[in-house]
C-alpha beads as a LAMMPS data file, in Angstrom:
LAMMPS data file: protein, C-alpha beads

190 atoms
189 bonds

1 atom types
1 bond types

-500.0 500.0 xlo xhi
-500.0 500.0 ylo yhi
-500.0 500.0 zlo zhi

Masses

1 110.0

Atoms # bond

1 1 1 0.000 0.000 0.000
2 1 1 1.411 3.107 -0.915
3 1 1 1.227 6.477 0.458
4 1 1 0.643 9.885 -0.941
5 1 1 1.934 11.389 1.784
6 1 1 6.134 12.978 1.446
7 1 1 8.793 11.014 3.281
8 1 1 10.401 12.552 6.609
9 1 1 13.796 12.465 4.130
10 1 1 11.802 14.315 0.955
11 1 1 10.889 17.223 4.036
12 1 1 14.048 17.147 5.438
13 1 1 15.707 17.972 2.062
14 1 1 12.450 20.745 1.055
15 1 1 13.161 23.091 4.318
16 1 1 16.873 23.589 3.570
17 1 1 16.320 24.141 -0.312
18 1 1 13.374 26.398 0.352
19 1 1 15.432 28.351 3.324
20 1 1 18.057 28.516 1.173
21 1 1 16.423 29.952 -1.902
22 1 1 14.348 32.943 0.083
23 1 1 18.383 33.958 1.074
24 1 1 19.140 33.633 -1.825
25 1 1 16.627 36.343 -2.888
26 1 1 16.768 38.328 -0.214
27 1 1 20.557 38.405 -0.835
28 1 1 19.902 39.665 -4.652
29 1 1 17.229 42.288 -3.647
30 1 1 19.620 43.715 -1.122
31 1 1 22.897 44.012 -3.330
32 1 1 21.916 43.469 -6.678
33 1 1 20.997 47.623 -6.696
34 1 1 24.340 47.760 -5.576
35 1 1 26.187 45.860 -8.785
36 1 1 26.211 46.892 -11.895
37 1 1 28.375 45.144 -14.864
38 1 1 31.106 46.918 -17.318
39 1 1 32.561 45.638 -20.331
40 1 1 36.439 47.090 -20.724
41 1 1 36.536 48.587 -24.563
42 1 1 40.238 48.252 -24.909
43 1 1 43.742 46.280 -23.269
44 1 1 44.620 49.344 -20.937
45 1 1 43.968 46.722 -18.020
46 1 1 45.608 43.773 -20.121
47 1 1 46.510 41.050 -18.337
48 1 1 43.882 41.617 -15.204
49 1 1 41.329 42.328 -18.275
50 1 1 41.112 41.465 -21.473
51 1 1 39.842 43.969 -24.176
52 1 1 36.180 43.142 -24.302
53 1 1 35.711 41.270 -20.834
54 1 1 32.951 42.298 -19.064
55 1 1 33.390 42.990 -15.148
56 1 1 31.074 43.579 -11.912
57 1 1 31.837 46.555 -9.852
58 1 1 30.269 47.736 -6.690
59 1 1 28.796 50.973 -7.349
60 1 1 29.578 53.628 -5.064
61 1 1 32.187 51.878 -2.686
62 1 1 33.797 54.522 -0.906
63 1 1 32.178 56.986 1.894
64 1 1 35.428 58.807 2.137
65 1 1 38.971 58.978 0.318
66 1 1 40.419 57.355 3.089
67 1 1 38.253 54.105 2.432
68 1 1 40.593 53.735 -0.907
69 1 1 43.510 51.747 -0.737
70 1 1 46.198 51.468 -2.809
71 1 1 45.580 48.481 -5.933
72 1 1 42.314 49.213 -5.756
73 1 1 40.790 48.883 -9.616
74 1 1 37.711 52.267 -9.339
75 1 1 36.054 53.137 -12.358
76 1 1 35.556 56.699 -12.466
77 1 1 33.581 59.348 -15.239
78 1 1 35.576 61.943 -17.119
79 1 1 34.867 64.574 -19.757
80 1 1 36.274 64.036 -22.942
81 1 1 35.814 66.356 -25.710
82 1 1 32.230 66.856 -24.217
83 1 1 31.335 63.278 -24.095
84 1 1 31.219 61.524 -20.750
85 1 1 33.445 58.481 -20.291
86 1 1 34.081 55.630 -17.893
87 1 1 37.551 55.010 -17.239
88 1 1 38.964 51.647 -15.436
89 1 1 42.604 51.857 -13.708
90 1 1 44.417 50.904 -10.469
91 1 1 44.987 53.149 -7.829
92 1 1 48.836 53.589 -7.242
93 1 1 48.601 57.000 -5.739
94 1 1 46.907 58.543 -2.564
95 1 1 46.510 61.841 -2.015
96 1 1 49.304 64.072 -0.871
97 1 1 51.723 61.504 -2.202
98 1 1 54.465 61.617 -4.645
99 1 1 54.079 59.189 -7.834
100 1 1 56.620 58.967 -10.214
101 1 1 58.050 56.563 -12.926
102 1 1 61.454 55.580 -13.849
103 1 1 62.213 52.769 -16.534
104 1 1 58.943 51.966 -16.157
105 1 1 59.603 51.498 -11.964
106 1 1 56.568 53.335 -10.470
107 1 1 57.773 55.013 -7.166
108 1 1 55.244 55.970 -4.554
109 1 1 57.313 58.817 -2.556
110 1 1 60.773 57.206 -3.540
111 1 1 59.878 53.607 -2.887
112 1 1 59.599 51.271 -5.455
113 1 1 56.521 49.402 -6.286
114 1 1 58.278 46.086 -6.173
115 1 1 57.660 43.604 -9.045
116 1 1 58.883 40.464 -10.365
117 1 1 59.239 39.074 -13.976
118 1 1 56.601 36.505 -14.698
119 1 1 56.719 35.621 -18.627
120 1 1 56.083 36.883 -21.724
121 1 1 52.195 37.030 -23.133
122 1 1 51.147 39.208 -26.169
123 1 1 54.776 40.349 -27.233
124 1 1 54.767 41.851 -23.637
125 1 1 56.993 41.377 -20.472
126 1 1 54.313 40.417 -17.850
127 1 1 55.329 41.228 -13.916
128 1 1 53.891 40.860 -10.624
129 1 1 53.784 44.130 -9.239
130 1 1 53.363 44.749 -5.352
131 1 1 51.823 47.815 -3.687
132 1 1 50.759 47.309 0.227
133 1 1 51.030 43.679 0.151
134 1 1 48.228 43.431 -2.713
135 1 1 49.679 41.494 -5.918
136 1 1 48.989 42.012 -8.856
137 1 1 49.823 41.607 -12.585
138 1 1 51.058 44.321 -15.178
139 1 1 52.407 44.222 -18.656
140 1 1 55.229 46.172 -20.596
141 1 1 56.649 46.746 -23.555
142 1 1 59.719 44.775 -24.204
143 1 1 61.386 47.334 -25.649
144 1 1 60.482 51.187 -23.542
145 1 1 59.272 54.231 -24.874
146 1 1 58.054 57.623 -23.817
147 1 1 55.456 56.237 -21.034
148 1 1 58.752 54.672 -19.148
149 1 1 59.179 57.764 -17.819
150 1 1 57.250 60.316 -15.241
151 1 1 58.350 63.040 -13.619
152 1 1 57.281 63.217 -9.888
153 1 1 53.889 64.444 -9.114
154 1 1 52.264 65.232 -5.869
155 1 1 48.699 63.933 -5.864
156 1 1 46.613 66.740 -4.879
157 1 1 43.958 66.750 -1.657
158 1 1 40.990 64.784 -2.533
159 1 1 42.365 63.059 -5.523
160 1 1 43.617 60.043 -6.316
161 1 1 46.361 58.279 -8.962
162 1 1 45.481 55.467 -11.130
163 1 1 47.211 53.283 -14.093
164 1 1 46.596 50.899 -16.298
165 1 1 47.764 47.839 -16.100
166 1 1 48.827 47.269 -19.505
167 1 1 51.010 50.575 -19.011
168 1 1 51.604 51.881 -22.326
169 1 1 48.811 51.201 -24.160
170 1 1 46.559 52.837 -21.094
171 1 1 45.413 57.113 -21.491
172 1 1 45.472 57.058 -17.520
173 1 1 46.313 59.407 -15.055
174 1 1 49.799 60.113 -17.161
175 1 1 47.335 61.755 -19.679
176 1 1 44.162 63.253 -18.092
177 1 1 45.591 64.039 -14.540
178 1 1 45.166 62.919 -10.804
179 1 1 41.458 61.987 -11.036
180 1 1 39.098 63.536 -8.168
181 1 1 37.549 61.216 -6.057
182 1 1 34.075 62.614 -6.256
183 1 1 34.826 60.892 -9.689
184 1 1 34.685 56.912 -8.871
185 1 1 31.638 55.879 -9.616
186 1 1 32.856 52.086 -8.594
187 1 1 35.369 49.712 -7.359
188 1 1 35.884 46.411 -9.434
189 1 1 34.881 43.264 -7.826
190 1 1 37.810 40.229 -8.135

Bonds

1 1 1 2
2 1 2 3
3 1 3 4
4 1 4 5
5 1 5 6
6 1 6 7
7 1 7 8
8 1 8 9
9 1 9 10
10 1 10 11
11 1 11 12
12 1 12 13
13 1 13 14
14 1 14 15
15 1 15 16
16 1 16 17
17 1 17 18
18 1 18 19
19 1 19 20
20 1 20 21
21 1 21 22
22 1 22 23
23 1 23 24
24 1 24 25
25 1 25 26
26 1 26 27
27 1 27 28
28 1 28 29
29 1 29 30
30 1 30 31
31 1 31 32
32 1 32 33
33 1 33 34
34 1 34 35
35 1 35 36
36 1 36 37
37 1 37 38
38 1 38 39
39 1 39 40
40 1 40 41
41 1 41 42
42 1 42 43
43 1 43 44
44 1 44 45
45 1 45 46
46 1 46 47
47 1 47 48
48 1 48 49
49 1 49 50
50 1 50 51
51 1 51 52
52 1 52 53
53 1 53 54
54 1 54 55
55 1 55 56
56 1 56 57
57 1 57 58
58 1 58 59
59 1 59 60
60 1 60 61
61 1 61 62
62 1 62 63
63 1 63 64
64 1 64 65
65 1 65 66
66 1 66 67
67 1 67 68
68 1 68 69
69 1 69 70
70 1 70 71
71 1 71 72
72 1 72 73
73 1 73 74
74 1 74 75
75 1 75 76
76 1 76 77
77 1 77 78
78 1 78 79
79 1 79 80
80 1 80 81
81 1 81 82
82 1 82 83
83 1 83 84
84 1 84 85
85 1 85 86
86 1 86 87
87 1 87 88
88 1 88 89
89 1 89 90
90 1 90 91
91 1 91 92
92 1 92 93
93 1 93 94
94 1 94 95
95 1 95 96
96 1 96 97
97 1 97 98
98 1 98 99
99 1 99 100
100 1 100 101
101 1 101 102
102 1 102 103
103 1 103 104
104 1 104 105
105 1 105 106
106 1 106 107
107 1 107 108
108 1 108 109
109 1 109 110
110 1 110 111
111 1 111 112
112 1 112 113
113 1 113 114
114 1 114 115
115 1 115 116
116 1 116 117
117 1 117 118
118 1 118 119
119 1 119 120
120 1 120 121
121 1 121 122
122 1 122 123
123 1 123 124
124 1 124 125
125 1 125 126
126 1 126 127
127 1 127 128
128 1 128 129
129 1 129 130
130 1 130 131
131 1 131 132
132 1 132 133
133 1 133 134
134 1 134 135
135 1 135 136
136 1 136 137
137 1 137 138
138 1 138 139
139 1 139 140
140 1 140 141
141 1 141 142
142 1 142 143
143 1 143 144
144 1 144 145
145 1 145 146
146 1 146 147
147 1 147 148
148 1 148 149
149 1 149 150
150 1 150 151
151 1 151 152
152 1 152 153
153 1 153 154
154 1 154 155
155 1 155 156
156 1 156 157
157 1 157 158
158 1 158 159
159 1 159 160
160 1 160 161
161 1 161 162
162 1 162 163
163 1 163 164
164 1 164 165
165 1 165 166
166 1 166 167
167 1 167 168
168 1 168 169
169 1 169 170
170 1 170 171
171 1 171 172
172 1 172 173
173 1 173 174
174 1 174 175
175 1 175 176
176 1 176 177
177 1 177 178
178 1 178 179
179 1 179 180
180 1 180 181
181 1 181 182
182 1 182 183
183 1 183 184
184 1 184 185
185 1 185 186
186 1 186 187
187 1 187 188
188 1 188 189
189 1 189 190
């Protein structure tokens, strides 16, 4: 004789799948507002992004400039010729600090950035580069040009500076300036 009635195991299985899914959606409806997803345009960020990979960010991640740290990858708006732009790069300077770059050695008020030779990818020289213990990969030419070099910069009071990863194919902060940190619209999420 057979029952119509759900085993104890089938329940046991339907409260933890049904708990479960209403976190689940309360989870979405909370921070899903919060999200929103990018696709990068070009290699600027090459090798952490690929041209045409499409990231999440967390919009609006910051209450203050002091809640930035240094690595950090903020996409922030800009003006360009009268069109509005999102731009994508990595923090490497906080404000009131010196940033400069010698054969393509980015110092952060005469300290090195450390970084390390990984291999070659793309006819570029890909490194691990090191700022405050975060990691992180960059590329290079293997043969420098103009973009090796920077001449020392103090980042102004309530700015930041950011580069690309893929540093000379990237119109960062080299080009357009320290960018103002009422100007990060969000932080990239790994």
């Amino acid at each position: 004789m057979s029952s119509s009635r759900p085993k104890k195991s089938q329940i046991a299985l339907v409260i933890p799948l049904s708990i479960f899914g209403i976190a689940l959606l309360v989870l979405t409806a909370v921070y899903l507002p919060h999200l929103r997803r990018w696709r990068i345009p070009q290699a600027g960020m090459f090798p952490t992004y690929a041209a045409g990979a499409h990231i999440v960010a967390w919009k609006s991640p910051y209450a203050t400039i002091a809640d930035v740290r240094r690595g950090d990858i903020v996409i922030y708006k800009r003006i360009r010729e009268g069109v509005p732009y999102d731009y994508i790069w990595r923090v490497v300077g906080l404000p009131g600090e010196r940033v400069a770059i010698h054969g393509d050695t980015v110092l952060v008020n005469g300290h090195e950035l450390p970084r390390v030779w990984r291999r070659q990818q793309d006819g570029l020289e890909i490194f691990t580069e090191t700022a405050d213990g975060r990691a992180y990969e960059i590329a290079l030419p293997i043969v420098p040009d103009e973009k090796s070099e920077l001449t020392e910069i103090e980042v102004p009071r309530g700015h930041l500076f950011a580069l690309g990863d893929n540093r000379h194919n990237a119109a960062d902060c080299r080009v357009s300036g320290p960018l103002p940190f009422e100007a990060i619209i969000a932080k990239a999420i790994r």
